[in-house]
C-alpha positions in Angstrom: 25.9 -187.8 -75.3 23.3 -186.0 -77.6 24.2 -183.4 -80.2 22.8 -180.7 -77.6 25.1 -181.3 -74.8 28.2 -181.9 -77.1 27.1 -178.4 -78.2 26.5 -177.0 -74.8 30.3 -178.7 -73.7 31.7 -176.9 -76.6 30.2 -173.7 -75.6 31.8 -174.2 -71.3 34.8 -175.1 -72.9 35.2 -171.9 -75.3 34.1 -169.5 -72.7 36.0 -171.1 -69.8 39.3 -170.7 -72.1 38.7 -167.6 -73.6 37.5 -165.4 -70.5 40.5 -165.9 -68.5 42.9 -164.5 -71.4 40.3 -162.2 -72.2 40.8 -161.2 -68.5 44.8 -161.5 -68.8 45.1 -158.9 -71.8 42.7 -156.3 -71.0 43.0 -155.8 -67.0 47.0 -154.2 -67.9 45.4 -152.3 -70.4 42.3 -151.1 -68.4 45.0 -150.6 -65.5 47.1 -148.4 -67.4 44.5 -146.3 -68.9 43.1 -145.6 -65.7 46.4 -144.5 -64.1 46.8 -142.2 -66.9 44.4 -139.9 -65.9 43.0 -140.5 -62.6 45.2 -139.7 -59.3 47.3 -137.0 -57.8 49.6 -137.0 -61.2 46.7 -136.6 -63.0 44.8 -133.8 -61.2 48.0 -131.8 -59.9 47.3 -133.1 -56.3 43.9 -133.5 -56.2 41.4 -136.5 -56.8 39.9 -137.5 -58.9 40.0 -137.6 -62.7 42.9 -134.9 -65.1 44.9 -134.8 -67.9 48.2 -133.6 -66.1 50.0 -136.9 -66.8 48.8 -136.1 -70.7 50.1 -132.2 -70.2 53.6 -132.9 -69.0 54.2 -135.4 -71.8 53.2 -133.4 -74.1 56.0 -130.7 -73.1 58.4 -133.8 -72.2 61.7 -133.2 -74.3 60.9 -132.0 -77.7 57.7 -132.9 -77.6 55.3 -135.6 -78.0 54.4 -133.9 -81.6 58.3 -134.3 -82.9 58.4 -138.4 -81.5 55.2 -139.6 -83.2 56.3 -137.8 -86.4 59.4 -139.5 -86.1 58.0 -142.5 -85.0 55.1 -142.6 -88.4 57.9 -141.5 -90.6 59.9 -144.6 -89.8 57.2 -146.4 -90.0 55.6 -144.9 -93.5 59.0 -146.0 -94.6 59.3 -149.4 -93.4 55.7 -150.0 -94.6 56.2 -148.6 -98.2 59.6 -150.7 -98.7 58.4 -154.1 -97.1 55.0 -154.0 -99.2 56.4 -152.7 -102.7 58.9 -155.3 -102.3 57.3 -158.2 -101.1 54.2 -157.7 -103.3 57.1 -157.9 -106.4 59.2 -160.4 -105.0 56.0 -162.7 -103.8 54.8 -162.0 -107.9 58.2 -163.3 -108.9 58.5 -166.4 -107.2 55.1 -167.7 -107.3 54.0 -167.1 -111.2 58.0 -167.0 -113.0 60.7 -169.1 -113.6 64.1 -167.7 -113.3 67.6 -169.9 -112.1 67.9 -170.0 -108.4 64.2 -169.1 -107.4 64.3 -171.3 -104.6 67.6 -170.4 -103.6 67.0 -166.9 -103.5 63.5 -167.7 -101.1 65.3 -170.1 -98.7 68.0 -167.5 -98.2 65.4 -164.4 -97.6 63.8 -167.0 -95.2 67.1 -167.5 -93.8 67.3 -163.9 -92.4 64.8 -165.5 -89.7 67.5 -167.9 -88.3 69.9 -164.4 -88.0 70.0 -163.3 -84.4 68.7 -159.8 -84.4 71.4 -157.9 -82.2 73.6 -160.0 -83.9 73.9 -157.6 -87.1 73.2 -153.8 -85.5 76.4 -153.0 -85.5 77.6 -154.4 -89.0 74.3 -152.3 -89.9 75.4 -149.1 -88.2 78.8 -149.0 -89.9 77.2 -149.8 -93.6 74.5 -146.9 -93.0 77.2 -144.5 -92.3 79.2 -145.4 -95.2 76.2 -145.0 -97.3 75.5 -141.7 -95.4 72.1 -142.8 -93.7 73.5 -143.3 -90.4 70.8 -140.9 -88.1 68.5 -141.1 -90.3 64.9 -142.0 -90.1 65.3 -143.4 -93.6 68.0 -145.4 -92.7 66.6 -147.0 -90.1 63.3 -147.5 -92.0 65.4 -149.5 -94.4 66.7 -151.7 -91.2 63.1 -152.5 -90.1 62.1 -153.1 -93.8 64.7 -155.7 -94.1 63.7 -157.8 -91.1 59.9 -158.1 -92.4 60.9 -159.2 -95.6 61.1 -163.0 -95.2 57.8 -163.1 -93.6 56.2 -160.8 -95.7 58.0 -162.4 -98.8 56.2 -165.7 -97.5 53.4 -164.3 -97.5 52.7 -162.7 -100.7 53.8 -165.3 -102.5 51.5 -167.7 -101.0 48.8 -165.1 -101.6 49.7 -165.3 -105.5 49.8 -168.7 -105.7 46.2 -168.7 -104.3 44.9 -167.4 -106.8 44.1 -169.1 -109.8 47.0 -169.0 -113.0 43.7 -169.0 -115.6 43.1 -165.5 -114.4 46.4 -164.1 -115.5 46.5 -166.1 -118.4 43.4 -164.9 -119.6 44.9 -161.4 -118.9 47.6 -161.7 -121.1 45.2 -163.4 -124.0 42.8 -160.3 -124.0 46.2 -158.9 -124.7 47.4 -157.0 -121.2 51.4 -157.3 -120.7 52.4 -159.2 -117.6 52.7 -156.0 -115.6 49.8 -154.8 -116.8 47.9 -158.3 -115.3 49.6 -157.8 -112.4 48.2 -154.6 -112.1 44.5 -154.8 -113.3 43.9 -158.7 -112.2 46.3 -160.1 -109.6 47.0 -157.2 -107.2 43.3 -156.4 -106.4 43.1 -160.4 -105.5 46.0 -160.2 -103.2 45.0 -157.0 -101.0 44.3 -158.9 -98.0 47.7 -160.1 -97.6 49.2 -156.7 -98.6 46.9 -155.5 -96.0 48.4 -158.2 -93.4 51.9 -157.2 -94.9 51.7 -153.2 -93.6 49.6 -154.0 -90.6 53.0 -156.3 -89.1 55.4 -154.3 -90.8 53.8 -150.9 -89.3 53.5 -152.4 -85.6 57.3 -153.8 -85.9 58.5 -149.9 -86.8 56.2 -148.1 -84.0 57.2 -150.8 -81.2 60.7 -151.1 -82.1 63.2 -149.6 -79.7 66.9 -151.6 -79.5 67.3 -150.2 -83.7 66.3 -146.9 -82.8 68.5 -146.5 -79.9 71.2 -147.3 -82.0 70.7 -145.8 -84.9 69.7 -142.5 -83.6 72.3 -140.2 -81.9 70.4 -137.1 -82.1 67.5 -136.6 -79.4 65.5 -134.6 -81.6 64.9 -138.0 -84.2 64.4 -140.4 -81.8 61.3 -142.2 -81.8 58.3 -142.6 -78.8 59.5 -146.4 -77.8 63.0 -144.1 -77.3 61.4 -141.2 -75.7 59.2 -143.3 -73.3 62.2 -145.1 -72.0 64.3 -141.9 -71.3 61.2 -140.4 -69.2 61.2 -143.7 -67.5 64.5 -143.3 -66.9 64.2 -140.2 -65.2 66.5 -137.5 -63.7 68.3 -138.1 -60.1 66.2 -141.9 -59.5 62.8 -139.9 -59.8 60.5 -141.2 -62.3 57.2 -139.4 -63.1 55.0 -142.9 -63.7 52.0 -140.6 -64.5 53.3 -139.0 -67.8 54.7 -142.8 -68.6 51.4 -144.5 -68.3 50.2 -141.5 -70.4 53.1 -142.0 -73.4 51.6 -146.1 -73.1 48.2 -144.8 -74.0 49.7 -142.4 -76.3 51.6 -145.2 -78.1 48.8 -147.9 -78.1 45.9 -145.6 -79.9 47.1 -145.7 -83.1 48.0 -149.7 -83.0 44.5 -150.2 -81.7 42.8 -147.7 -84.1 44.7 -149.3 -87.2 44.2 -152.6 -86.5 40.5 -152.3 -85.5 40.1 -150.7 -89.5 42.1 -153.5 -91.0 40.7 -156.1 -89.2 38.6 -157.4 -91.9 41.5 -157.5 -94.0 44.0 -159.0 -91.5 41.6 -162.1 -90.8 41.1 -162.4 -94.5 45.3 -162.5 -95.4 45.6 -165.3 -93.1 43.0 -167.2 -93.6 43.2 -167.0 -97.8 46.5 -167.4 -99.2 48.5 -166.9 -96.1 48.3 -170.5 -95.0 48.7 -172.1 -98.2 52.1 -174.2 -97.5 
């Protein structure tokens, strides 16, 4: 077979692969935007195309406004924990040498193996004692913990990408270690910070067995909570219109972020983030 054809069979292949998932992800997607604001939901018993479904979850609860600023606040949180302390913890393992390095990786890593309902309720009794139960900083702190060992596997295979001559000619023009850390290393290991926050945000603004059970007061619970109470309904009755609204709602700013840090994202994985 000549060069040309293997090409051209590459080519069928690819497209006769990647269409049908193409097809399988976007169709629900499509479907759900459309219900959103097109029916007699949307235009009050009309047809055509409204923003009702958008109007009554808007003045569902206490309002769309309080559930996505409880929903980014846990989020900022988990973000700002889980990328401080990876980025440090990735910097220690991969450039010093300190007893029990590996031991203290393998058992971060270990937290994987830990069944995740397993542990909500030893977690719910040690945030009240440290008085964080019902708290969006407390359960920041929860979500933070789970996306350490992968983001703790990531940056340090994004420092140990990069070369050691680089800090070590830091420290020889005469910058301290933090200082190299600062100046040299960290601006080499963005993408995988960037890769870091982008999982770490998307875990917190999807997550909805911690907040349920963390949360006790209706006026701090987050969207993934809010959506499932208006699916719930009052007497059997569900309004599906405002739901498929609250998906939209909840799937902008995933889309959004992840269309700005795409660049980023590809870049952490493909650089130091498969380094084994």
């Amino acid at each position: 077979m000549s060069s040309g054809r293997r090409a051209t069979a590459r080519t069928v292949g690819f497209y006769s692969t990647t269409l049908p998932l193409v097809v399988l992800f976007f169709v629900p997607t499509v479907w759900t935007l459309y219900s959103s604001a097109h029916g007699r939901q949307a235009t009050e018993g009309g047809h055509g195309w409204g923003l009702a479904n958008y109007r009554r979850l808007f003045d569902y609860g206490s309002g769309i406004g309080a559930y996505l600023f409880n929903t980014s606040a846990a989020a900022l949180v988990t973000v700002t924990v889980t990328v401080t302390v990876t980025t440090l913890g990735g910097y220690a393992i991969a450039r010093l040498s300190f007893p029990g390095k590996n031991v203290l990786f393998m058992v971060t890593l270990s937290i994987l193996m830990v069944p995740y309902t397993t542990i909500l309720i030893p977690l719910y009794v040690f945030l009240g004692w440290i008085g964080l139960q019902n708290s969006l900083i407390g359960l920041g702190l929860v979500l933070a913990m789970f996306q350490l060992p992968f983001g703790l596997f990531m940056m340090r295979n994004s420092f140990e990408a990069l070369p050691v001559e680089l800090e070590e000619a830091a420290l020889i023009d005469g910058c301290t270690p933090g200082g190299a850390l600062r100046r040299v290393l960290l601006p080499g290991v963005v993408p995988g910070m960037v890769t870091v926050a982008l999982f770490s945000f998307l875990s917190a603004w999807n997550e909805f067995v911690a907040p349920l059970i963390f949360l006790t007061d209706g006026d701090k619970f987050t969207l993934p909570v809010a959506l499932f109470n208006l699916q719930s309904g009052s007497l059997g009755s569900v309004d599906f219109g405002a739901l498929q609204a609250g998906v939209v709602t909840a799937a902008v700013p995933c889309v959004l972020l992840f269309l700005l840090l795409q660049r980023y994202y590809v870049r952490g994985f493909t650089s130091g983030a498969l380094k084994g």
